[in-house]
N, C-alpha and C positions, 0 to 999 in steps of 0.2 A: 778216479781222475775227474777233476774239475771240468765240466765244459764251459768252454769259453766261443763266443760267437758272439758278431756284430748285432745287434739289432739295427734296423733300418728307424729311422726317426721323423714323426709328423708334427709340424709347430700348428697349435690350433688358438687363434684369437679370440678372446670372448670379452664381453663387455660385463659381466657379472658375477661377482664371488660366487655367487651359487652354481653357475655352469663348472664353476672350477673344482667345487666340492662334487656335485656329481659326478663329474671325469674319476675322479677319486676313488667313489664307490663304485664306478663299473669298473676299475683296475683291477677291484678284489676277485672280481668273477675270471676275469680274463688276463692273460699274461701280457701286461705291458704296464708300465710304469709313467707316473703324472711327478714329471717332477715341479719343483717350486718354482715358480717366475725370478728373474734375476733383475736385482733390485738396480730401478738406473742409479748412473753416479752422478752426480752433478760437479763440475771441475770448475772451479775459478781457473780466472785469468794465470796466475801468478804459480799454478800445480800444473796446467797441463802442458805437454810436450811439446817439444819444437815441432814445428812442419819439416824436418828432416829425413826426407826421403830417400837420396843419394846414399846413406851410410850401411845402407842395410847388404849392399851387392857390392862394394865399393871395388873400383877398376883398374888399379894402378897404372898399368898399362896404356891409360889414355893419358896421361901425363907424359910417357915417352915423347922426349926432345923438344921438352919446350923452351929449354935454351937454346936450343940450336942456333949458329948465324948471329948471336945476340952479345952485343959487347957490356958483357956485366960478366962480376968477380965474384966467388964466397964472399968474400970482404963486403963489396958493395950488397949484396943483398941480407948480410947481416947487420952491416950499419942503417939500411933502409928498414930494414923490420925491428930493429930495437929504438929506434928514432934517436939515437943518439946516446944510449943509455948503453953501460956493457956490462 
């Protein structure tokens, strides 16, 4: 049977390719793993994502009755959101 277990994980900043290679060779002595730095991405304007935050937990329910009391139609609020277009 496979074992499987979490290992617990430590981020170690270094300033030089070499600290990074010896982490390396002291992994072979000892049981833990150096893995590879993850390469930043750099995003143009035009790639990255909306600031949309709202969408992720979205609420339905807060919308509850926001017609209420309110003298508007299906009709009228389909003719305002197609601006005149059907």
């Amino acid at each position: 049977m496979k074992n499987t277990y979490c290992m617990a994980e430590v981020i170690i900043k270094y300033k030089s390719a070499k600290t990074l290679e010896a982490l390396k060779d002291i992994a072979k002595y000892f049981d833990f793993v150096v893995e590879k730095p993850l390469a930043k991405k750099k995003h143009s304007k035009s790639s990255s994502p909306l600031p949309i935050t709202f969408a992720t937990n979205p609420d339905v329910t807060a919308l509850a009755g926001i017609w209420k009391d309110k003298n508007i139609t299906l009709a009228d609020l389909r003719k305002n959101a197609w601006g005149g277009r059907s």
